[in-house]
C-alpha positions in Angstrom: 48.0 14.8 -6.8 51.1 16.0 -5.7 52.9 13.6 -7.6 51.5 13.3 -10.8 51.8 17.3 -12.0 56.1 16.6 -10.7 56.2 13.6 -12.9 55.0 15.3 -15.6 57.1 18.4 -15.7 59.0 17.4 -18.6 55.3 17.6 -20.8 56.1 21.5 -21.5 59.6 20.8 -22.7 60.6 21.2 -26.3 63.1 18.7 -27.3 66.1 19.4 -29.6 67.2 16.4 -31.8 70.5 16.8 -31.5 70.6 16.7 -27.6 73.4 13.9 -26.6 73.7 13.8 -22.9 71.5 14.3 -19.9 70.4 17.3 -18.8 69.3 19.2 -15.1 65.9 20.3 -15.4 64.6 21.4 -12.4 66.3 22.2 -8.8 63.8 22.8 -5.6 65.7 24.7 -3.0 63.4 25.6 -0.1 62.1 24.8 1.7 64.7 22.2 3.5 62.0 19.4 3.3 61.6 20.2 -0.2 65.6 19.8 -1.7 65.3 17.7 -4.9 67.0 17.4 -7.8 65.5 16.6 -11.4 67.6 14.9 -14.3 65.8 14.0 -17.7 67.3 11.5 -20.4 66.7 13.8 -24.1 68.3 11.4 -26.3 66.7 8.3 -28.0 68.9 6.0 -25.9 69.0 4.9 -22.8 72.1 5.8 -20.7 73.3 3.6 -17.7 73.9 6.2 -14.3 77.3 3.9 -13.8 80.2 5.9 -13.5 77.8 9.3 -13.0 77.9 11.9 -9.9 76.6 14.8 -8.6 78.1 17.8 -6.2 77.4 21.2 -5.1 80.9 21.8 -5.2 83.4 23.7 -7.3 86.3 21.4 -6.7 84.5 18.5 -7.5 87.1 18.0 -9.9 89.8 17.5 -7.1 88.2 13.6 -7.3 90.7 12.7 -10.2 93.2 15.8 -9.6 94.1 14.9 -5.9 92.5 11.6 -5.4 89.6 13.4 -2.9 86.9 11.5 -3.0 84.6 13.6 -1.5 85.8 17.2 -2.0 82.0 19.0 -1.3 81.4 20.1 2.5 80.8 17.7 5.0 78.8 20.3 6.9 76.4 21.3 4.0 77.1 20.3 0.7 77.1 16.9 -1.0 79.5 14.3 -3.7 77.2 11.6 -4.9 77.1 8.6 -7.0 74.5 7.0 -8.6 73.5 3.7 -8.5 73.8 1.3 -11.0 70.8 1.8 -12.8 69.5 3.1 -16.4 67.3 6.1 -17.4 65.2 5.5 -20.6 64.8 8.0 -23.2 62.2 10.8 -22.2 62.6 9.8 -18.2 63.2 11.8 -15.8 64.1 10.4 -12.6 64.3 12.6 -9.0 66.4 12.9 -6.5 65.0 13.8 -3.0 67.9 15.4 -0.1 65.7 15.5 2.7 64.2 12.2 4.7 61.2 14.8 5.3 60.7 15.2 1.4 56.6 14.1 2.1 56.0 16.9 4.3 56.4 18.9 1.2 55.3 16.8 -1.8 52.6 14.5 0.0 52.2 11.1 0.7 52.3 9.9 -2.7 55.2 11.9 -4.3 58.1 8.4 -4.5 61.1 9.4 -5.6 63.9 7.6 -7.8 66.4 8.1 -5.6 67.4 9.4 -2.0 70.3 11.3 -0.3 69.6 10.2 3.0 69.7 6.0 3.1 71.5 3.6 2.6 69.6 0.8 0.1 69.7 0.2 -3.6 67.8 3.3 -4.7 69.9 5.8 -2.7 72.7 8.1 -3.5 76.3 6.6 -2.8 78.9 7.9 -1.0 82.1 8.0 -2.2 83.1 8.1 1.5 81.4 8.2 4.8 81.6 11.4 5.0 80.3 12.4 1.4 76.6 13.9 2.3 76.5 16.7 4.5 74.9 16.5 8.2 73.0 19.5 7.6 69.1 18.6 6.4 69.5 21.7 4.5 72.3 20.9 2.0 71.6 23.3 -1.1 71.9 26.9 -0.4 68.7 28.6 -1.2 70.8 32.5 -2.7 73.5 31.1 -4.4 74.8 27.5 -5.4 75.7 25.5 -8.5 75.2 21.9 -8.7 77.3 19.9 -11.6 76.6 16.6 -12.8 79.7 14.7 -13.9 81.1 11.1 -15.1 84.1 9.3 -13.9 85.5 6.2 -14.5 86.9 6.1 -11.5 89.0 2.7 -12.1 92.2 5.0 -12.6 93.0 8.3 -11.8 94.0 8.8 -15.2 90.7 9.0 -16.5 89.5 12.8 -16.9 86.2 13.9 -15.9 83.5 14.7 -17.9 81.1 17.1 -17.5 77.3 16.3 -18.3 75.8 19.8 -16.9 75.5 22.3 -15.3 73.8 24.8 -13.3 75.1 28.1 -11.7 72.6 30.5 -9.6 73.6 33.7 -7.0 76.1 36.2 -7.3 78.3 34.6 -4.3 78.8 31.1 -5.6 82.6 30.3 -6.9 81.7 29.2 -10.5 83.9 26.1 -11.5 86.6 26.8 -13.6 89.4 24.3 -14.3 91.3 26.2 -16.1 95.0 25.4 -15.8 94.7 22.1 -14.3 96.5 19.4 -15.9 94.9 18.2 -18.8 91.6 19.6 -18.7 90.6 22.8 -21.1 90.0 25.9 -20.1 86.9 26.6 -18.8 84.8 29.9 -19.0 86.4 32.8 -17.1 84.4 33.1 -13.7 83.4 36.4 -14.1 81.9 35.8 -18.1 79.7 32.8 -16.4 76.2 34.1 -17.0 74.5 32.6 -13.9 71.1 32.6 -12.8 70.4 36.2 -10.8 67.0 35.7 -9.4 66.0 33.5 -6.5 63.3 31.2 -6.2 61.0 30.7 -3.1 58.9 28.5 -1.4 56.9 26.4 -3.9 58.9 27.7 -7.1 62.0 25.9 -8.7 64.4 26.8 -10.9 63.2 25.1 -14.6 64.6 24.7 -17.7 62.7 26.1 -20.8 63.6 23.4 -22.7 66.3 20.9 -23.6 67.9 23.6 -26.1 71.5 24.6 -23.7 71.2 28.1 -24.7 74.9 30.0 -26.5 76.5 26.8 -24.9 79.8 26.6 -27.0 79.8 22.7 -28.8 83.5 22.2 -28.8 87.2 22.2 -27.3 85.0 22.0 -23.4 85.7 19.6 -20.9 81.8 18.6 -21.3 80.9 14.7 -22.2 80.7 15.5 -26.0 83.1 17.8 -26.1 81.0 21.0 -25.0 81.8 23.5 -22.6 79.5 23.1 -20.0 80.7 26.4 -18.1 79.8 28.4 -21.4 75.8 28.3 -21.1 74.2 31.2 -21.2 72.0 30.4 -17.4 69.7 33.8 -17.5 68.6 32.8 -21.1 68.1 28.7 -20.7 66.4 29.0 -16.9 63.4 30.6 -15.5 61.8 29.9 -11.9 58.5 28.1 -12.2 55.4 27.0 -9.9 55.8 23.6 -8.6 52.0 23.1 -8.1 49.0 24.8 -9.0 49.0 27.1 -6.1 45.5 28.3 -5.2 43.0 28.4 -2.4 42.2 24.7 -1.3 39.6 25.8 1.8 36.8 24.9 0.1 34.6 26.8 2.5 36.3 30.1 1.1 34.7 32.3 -1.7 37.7 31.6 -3.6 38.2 28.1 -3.2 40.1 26.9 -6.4 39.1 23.0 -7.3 42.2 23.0 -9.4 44.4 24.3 -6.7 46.9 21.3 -5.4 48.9 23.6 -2.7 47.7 27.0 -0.7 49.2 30.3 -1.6 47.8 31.4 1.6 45.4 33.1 -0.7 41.8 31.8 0.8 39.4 35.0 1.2 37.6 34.5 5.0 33.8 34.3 5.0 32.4 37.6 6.8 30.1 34.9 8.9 33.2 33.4 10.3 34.4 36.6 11.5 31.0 38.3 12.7 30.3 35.0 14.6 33.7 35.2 17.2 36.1 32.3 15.2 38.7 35.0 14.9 39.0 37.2 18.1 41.7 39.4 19.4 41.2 42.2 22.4 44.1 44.3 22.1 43.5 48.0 20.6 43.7 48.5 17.2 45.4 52.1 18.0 48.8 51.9 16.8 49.0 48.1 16.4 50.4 48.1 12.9 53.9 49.4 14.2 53.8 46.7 17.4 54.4 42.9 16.9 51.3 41.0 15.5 49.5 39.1 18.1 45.5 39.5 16.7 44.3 37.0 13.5 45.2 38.4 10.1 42.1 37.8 7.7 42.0 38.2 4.3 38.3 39.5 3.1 36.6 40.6 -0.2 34.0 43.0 -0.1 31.8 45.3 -1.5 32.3 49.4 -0.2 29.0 50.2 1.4 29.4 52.8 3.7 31.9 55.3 4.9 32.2 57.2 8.1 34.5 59.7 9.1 35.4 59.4 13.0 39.1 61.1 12.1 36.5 64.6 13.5 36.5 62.7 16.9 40.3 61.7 16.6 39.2 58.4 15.8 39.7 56.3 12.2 38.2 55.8 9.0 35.8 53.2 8.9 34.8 51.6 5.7 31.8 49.1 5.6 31.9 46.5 3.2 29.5 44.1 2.4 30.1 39.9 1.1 28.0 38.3 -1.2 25.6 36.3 1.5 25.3 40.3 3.2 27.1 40.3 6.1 28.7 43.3 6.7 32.1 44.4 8.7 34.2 47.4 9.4 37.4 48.2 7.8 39.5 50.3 10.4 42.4 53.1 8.8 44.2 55.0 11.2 45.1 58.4 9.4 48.5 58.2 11.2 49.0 55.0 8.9 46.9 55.9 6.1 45.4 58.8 5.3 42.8 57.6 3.0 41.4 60.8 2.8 44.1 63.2 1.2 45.6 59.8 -0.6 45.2 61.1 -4.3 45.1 57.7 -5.9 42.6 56.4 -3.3 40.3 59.1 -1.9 37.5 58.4 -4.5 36.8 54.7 -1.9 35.3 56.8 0.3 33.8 59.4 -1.8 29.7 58.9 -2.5 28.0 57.0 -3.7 28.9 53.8 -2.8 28.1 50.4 -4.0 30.6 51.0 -6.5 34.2 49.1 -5.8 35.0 45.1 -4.8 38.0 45.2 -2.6 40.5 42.8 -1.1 40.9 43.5 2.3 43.7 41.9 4.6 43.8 43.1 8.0 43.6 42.4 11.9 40.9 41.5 13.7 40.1 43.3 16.2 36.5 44.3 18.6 34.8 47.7 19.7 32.0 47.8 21.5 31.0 44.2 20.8 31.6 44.9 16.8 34.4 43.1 15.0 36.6 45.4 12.9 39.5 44.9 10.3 42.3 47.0 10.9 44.0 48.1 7.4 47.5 49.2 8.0 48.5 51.1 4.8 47.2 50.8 0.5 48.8 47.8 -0.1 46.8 45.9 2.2 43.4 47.3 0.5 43.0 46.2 -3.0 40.4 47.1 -5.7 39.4 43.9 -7.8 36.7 45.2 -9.3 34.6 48.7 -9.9 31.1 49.2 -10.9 31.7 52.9 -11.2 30.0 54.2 -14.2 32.1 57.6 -14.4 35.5 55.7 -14.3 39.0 56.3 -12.2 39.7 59.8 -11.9 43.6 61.1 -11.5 44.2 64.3 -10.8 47.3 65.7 -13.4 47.5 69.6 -13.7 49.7 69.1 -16.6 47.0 67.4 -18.4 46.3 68.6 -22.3 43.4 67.0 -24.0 43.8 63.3 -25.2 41.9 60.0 -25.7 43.7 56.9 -26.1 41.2 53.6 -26.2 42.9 50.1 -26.0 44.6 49.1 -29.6 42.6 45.8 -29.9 39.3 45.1 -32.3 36.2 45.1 -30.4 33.8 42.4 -30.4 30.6 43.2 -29.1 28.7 40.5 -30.3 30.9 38.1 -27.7 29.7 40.9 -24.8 33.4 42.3 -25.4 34.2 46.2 -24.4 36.9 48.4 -25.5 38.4 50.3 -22.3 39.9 53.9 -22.7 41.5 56.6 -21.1 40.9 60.7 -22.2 43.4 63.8 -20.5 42.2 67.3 -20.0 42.9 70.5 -18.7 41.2 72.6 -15.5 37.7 73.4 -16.1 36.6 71.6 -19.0 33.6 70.4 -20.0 34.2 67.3 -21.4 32.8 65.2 -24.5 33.6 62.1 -25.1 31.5 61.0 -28.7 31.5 58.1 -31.3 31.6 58.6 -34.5 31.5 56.0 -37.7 33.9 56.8 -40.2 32.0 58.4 -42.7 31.3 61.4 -39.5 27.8 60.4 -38.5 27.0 60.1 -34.6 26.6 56.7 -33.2 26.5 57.3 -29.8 27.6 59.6 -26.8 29.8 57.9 -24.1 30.8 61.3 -21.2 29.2 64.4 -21.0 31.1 66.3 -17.6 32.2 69.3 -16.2 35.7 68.9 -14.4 37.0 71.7 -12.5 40.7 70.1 -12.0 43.1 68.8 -14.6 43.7 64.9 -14.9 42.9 61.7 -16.5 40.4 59.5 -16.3 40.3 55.6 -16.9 37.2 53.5 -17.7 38.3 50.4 -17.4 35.5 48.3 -16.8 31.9 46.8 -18.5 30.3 49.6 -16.7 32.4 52.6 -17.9 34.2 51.4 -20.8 32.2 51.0 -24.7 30.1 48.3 -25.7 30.3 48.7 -29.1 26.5 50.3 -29.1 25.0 53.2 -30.4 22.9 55.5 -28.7 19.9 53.2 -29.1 21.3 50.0 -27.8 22.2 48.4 -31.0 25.6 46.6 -31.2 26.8 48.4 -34.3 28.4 46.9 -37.7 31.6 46.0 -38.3 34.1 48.4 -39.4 36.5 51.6 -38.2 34.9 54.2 -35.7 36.2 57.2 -34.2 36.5 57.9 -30.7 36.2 62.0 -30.1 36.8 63.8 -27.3 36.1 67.5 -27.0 37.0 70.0 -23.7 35.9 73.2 -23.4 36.8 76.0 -20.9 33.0 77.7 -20.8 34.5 81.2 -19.3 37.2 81.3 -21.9 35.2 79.6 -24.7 38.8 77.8 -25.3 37.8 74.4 -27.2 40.6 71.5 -28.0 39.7 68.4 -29.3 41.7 64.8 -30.6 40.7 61.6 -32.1 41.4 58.2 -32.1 40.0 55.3 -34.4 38.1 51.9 -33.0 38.0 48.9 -35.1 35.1 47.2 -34.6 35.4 43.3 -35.8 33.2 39.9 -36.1 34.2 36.6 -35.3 34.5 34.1 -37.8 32.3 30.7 -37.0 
């Protein structure tokens, strides 16, 4: 399955009629078993690989300049000539650099061409020495590979460039500027190459066959163009290689559409409970030593809370999977201190029952109960709340406010509209519809706050329906969103207004 999604690649391309030469669409770096190349033929011919190369190496040029036939590293890098075969228009054809390539793209993946042997359908050397005895030949932070013609029959022949791609802040950019009879190229430090780096199961992609601000003339490029001239940050981007997903297909989140694992997969609390995972070291102060004990990722409903911090102990937050099984999450206050955390406090504040969490911890055992040590926020997660008053923020410099989503409502499609309102310190605060005529549809929060701050409803249980205070989806049309805080000692009252548009959808 591996195969067909690479083969395909070019399906999200848009073509550009006047594109006259091949073109580098997509480079995998890393991992080493992974190294491949990607060339596509844009034009309505096709266009015979004779007389083509490719290098990872500035100097490539020094082929024809100082009769070096292999100029690139012989440690690392690589000079390579095609065979002598044709690519038809709309192909793409791929180059693998690693004899390992189906550790990485399966058992299936073929490619067109190798970097490795020595048959018909492999890369050739230029001379013995032309491929690099590394496995890992392109340099995953910074690199440029060029692809180039050369009729190599006579030195006098110039090269030609076909394209070109330039990534990483400490690759020399080529430049032959000032060598005999080649034009000058773009100044290295006004060659716009790609800054960010892509990982593991990501490649660098081109958006489409369009060579972005590339200047068409007086270049040393194949038609004339200046290869060096593209403008990299605008023409790339770094894409997924697969559809990366959970592919355990015991785990809650199994994805059938998922052809590689993200390391994603959620655990099942059985598997836990039940000894598969085990680990007896102590979970006091393990999140500062070297991980020995199974990391699990979990998802979970909050179910219970108890503080043992009283005893010098943790925080231990029960949650609960969808089959019922129940295990502790474990926070140390020395790495978290859930407690006086402003922005997460509310997780262990009653009732519960109210927030789905992502959980990825250790596993670890007290008195014969299996526990998940949490070592800090970002490895505790809310996915999903059920809470029907909202996410509270405390903000003492909060003046009165509501600000619902700028998008139409549909209710009759089970749509809601999610909103946020401000206020100051003790306020009682009321939170109204209105239509737009100024009759009441329906009331939406009615509470006293004794601290300044903001909250967000954000989900089906906090945020409007597009009902009134009977249960009736209401009719199309504007509405107004009120909000009204009042200071009961003072008898200080502030108020603001937003509208709602509430819309149908056309069959």
């Amino acid at each position: 399955m591996y195969l067909i999604q690479y083969l395909i690649i070019i399906s999200t391309f848009s073509f550009c009629s006047n594109i006259d030469h091949l073109l580098l669409i997509r480079i995998v770096t890393q991992p080493d078993e992974a190294e491949s190349i990607s060339i596509l033929n844009p034009t309505e011919n096709a266009i015979s690989l004779k007389d083509y190369y490719i290098s990872d190496d500035e100097d490539y040029y020094k082929m024809q300049t100082e009769n070096d036939p292999s100029p690139s590293s012989s440690a690392s890098g690589f000079t390579a000539k095609f065979p002598e075969v044709t690519i038809n228009p709309g192909d793409t054809m791929h180059i693998v650099l690693n004899e390992n390539y189906n550790e990485f793209y399966g058992n299936d993946f073929a490619p067109d061409f190798t970097m490795f042997e020595s048959n018909f359908y492999s890369m050739q050397k230029p001379e013995s020495n032309s491929f690099g005895i590394s496995e890992n030949k392109i340099d995953d932070d910074s690199e440029l590979i060029i692809l180039f013609k050369w009729k190599d029959e006579s030195n006098l022949n110039l090269i030609e460039d076909v394209d070109y791609f330039l990534w990483g802040a400490y690759q020399t950019p080529i430049n032959k500027t000032g060598i005999d009879n080649y034009k000058n190229d773009t100044s290295n430090d006004s060659q716009l190459y790609f800054e960010s780096i892509a990982k593991e199961n990501y490649a660098y992609t081109r958006f489409s066959t369009q060579e972005t601000a590339e200047i068409q003339s007086n270049g040393n490029g194949i038609t004339g163009n200046n290869e060096t001239s593209e403008n990299f940050r605008e023409a790339w981007h770094i894409a997924e290689i697969f559809n990366m997903g959970c592919i355990d297909i015991s785990a809650p989140n199994y994805s059938a559409l998922a052809e590689k694992d993200d390391g994603s997969c959620f655990i099942q609390f059985e598997k836990v409970i039940n000894g598969v995972y085990d680990c007896n070291a102590s979970s006091n102060g393990y999140c500062d030593s070297e991980p020995v004990c199974p990391e699990v990722r979990l998802r979970g409903l909050i179910v219970d809370y108890f503080d043992i911090t009283v005893y010098g102990g943790p925080h231990a937050l029960t949650i609960e999977d969808e089959d019922g099984y129940r295990l502790e999450t474990t926070i140390w206050p020395s790495e978290w201190n859930i407690a006086t955390d402003d922005t997460s406090s509310y997780l262990i504040t009653p009732p519960f029952n109210r927030f789905l969490v992502e959980a990825q911890g250790s596993v670890f055992e007290y008195n014969g109960e299996k526990q998940i040590l949490i070592c800090g926020p970002q490895d505790y997660t809310v996915v999903k709340s059920y809470d029907q008053e909202g996410f509270y923020t405390q903000n003492i410099e909060a003046e009165v406010n509501i600000k619902p989503e700028p998008y139409i409502l549909l209710p009759t499609f089970g749509e809601v509209i999610n909103y946020s309102y401000s206020f100051p310190n003790n306020s009682r605060v009321i939170v109204r519809i209105f239509d737009i005529s100024g009759r009441f549809i329906t009331s939406l929060v009615d509470k006293y706050y004794t601290n300044a701050g903001t909250v967000v409803r954000a989900e089906a249980t906090s945020a409007w329906d597009g009902r009134d205070k009977l249960g009736q989806i209401v009719a199309p049309g504007t509405y107004i969103m009120n909000i009204e805080a009042m200071n009961p000692v003072t008898g200080e009252t502030a108020s603001d207004s937003a509208p709602i548009v509430v819309g149908i959808k056309n069959k």
